[in-house]
N, C-alpha and C positions, 0 to 999 in steps of 0.2 A: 411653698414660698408665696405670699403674696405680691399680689402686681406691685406694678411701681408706682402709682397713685397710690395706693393705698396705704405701701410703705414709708411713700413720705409723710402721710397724715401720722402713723404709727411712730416716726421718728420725732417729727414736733411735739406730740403729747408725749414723748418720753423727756425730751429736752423739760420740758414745762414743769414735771413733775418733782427734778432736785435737781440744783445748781449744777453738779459735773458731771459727765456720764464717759467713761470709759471708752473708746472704740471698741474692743473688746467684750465691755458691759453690753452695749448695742446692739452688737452682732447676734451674741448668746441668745438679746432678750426678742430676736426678730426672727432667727435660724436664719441666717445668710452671711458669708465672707465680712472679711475685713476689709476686701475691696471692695465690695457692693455698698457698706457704710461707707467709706469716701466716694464714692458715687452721689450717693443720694444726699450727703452734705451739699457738698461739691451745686446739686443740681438749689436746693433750698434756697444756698446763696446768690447763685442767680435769679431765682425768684426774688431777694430782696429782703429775705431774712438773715439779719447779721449775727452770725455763729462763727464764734471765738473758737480758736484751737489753744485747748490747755497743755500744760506742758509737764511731762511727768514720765513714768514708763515705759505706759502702752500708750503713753497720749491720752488727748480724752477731747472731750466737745460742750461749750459752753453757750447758751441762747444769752444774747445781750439785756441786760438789766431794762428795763421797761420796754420789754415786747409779749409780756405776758398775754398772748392771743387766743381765741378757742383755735384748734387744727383745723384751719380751713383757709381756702386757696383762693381767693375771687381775682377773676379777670378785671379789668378796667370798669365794664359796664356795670359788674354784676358791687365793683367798691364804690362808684355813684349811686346805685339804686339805695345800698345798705345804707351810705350818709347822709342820704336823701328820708329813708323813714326814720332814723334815729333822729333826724333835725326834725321830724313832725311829735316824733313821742316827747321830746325835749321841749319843745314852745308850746304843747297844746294840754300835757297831759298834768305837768305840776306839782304833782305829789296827788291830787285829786282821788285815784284809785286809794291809795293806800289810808288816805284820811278816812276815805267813804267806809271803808272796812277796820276803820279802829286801830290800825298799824303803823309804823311809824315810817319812816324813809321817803322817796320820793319815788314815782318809775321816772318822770323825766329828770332828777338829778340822776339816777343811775346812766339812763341814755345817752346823758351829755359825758358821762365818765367813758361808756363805750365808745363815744363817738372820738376823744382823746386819745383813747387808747390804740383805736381804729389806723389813727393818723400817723401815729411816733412811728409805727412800723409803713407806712404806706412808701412807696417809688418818691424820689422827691416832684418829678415829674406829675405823676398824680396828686399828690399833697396840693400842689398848688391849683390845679385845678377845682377839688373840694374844697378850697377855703374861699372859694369865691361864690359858692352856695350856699348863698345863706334865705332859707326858706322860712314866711312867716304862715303856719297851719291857725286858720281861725277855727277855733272848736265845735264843732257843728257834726252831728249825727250823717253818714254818709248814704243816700238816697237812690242815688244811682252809680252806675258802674263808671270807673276811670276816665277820661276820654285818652286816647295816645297821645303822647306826648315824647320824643328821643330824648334822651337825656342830655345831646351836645345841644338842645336848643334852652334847655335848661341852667344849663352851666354857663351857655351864651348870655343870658338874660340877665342871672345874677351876678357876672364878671361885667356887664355894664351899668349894673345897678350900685357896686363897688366902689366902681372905678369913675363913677358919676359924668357917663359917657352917654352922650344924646344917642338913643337907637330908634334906627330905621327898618321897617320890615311891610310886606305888603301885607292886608288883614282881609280876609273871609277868600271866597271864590275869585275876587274882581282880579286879582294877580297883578304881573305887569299892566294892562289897560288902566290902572287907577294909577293917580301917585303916591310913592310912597307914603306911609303914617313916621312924623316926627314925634318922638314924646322924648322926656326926662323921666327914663326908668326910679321910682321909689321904692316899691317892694313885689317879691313873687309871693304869692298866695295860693293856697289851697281853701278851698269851699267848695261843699257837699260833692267831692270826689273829681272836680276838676281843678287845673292849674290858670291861675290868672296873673297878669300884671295890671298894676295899679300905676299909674303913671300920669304923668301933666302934659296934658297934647298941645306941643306948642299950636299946631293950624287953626286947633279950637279953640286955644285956651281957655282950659278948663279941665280938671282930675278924669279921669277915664277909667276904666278896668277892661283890659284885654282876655279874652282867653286864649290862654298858648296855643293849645293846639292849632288856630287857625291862624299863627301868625308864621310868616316866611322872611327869617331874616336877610336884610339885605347889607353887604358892607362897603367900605368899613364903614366904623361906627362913626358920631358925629361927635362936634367937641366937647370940654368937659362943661360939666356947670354946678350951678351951688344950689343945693337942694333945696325946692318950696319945703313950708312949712304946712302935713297935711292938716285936712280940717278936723279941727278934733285935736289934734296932737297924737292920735293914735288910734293905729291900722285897724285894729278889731271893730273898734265901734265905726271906724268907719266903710269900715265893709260890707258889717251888719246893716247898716245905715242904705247904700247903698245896693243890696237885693232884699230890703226890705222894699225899697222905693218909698222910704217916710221922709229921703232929704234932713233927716235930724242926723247931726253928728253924737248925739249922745247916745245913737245904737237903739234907743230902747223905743217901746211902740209907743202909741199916740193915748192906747187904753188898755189897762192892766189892773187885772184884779183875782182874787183870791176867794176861793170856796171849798168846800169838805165835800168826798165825795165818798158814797158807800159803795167803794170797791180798797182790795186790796191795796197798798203803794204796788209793789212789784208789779203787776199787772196792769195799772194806768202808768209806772214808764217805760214799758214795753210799745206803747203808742204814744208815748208825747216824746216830740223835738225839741221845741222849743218851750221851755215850762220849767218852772220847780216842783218836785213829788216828795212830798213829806210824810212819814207814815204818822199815824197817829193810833192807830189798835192792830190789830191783824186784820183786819176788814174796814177800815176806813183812814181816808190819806187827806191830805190839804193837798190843794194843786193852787198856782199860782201862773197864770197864762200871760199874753199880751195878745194886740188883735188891732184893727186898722179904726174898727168903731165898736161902741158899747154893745149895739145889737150882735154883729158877729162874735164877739167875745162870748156873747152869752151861748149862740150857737155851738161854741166850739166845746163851750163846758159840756152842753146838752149831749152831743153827741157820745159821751160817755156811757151814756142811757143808765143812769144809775140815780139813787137818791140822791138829790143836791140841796145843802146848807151854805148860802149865800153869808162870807164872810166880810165883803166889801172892795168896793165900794160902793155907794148911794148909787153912783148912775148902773154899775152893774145889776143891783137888784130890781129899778124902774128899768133896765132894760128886757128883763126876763119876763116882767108883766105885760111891759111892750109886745114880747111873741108873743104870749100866752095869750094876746088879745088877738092878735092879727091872726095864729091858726086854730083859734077856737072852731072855730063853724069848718075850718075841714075836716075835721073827723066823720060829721054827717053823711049820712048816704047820700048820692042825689035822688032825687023824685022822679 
């Protein structure tokens, strides 16, 4: 007989499989009593899966119409984490994947379907908790590892970003000895593997971006208010905007330009971030960069150490001449 974990995994994916099941079908299909199947009902429903008793000879057991779930059990934390990555695969990913490869569908419209799906069955107790995380992921290749973050200070953040409730929390090491930070929560974000708030500091006024983890909420929270208009009108570009440090709202760099490079695609976007890679033969690709100045830009291409065909623009090609004059004479041995 298998354990009882296991058994209840074993009873939801029989539920799952066709509309009525027998108590007696159950028992057969698991080898255990007919009282051990009202047991292990009995326990599911306490867990918060609503299963119907049909009504018939030997009885029978019915899972409720839209809780089509895979068999899996999550605790409190482990249903934040999971609504936590589906709201990144949902805002970041777009269909993207499936375009790139010629296929049709979306993975973030699937995401946002699990993430529906996630909820109808959830505690209503929980429910309302995840509906108040709402997580904006700006798409950006991930560089380093997570910073910690708990998930109640998460939930905390976007339930006053909601709720357009002024929040107070101490920020970095200084702890109680400073005074608190007031801001007007706008949105939580993700970039290159940490969690940040974007918010309007009333003390400074002016947009900020916090990283969670080193914020210590303090409560309650402070009164409601009516959300600034950010710059830009929108989060991405202005995030981008902001660790770029170009102060443009329109995200994009100051110099950008476009060249052919004699290497594979696959293999120049194995090292580019920030960039478009377009294939062009099986050995040579268009790359398309951005960069702070024309000189660096051109730097960035070089580093590819491959043949380069300068497609434009003007200052990018007089920039390449530029190095090409300034490192000329280091090559030389010295004397």
């Amino acid at each position: 007989m298998p354990k009882t974990s296991a058994r209840l995994l074993a009873v939801l994916s029989l539920l799952q499989t066709r509309r009525d099941w027998s108590g007696t079908a159950l028992a057969d299909r698991l080898d255990v009593s007919l009282r051990t199947v009202r047991r292990d009902i009995d326990r599911l429903r306490e867990l918060g899966y609503p299963i119907a008793a049909v009504k018939g000879p030997d009885g029978g057991y019915r899972l409720s119409a839209g809780t089509e779930l895979p068999p899996l059990l999550f605790d409190d934390d482990q249903a934040v984490a999971l609504t936590v990555a589906l709201q990144i695969v949902a805002t970041t990913q777009g269909g993207r994947l499936e375009e790139a490869a010629g296929r049709g569908g979306s993975l973030g419209e699937a995401a946002e379907r699990a993430l529906n799906t996630i909820r109808q069955v959830m505690p209503s107790r929980l429910r309302h908790r995840v509906d108040a995380l709402q997580v904006t992921a700006v798409d950006r290749p991930v560089t380093r590892p997570a910073a910690p973050v708990g998930g109640d200070v998460l939930l905390a953040i976007s339930a006053a970003v909601k709720a357009r409730e002024i929040l107070r929390f101490d920020y970095g090491s200084g702890g109680a000895d400073r005074p608190a930070r007031r801001v007007e929560p706008h949105h939580v974000i993700t970039w290159d593997g940490r969690w940040y708030l974007v918010a309007w500091d009333l003390d400074r006024d002016a947009w900020r971006t916090f990283r969670a983890d080193r914020m210590s909420l303090r409560t309650p929270n402070g009164p409601r208010f009516t959300p600034r208009a950010l710059p830009g009108g929108d989060v991405d570009a202005y995030v981008i905007s902001t660790f770029r440090g170009s102060g443009d709202a329109s995200g994009d760099w100051p110099c950008r330009g476009t060249v052919i490079l004699d290497l594979p695609a696959a293999v120049v976007a194995r090292y580019t971030r920030d960039g478009v890679v377009e294939e062009i033969e099986p050995d040579r690709c268009r790359l398309t960069l951005g960069s702070w100045s024309w000189p660096s830009l051109a730097a960035a291409f070089a580093r590819y150490d491959a043949g380069i065909t300068v497609i434009g623009p003007d200052e990018l090609t007089d920039a390449f001449a530029r190095l090409a004059r300034r490192f000329a004479g280091l090559g030389s041995p010295a004397d």
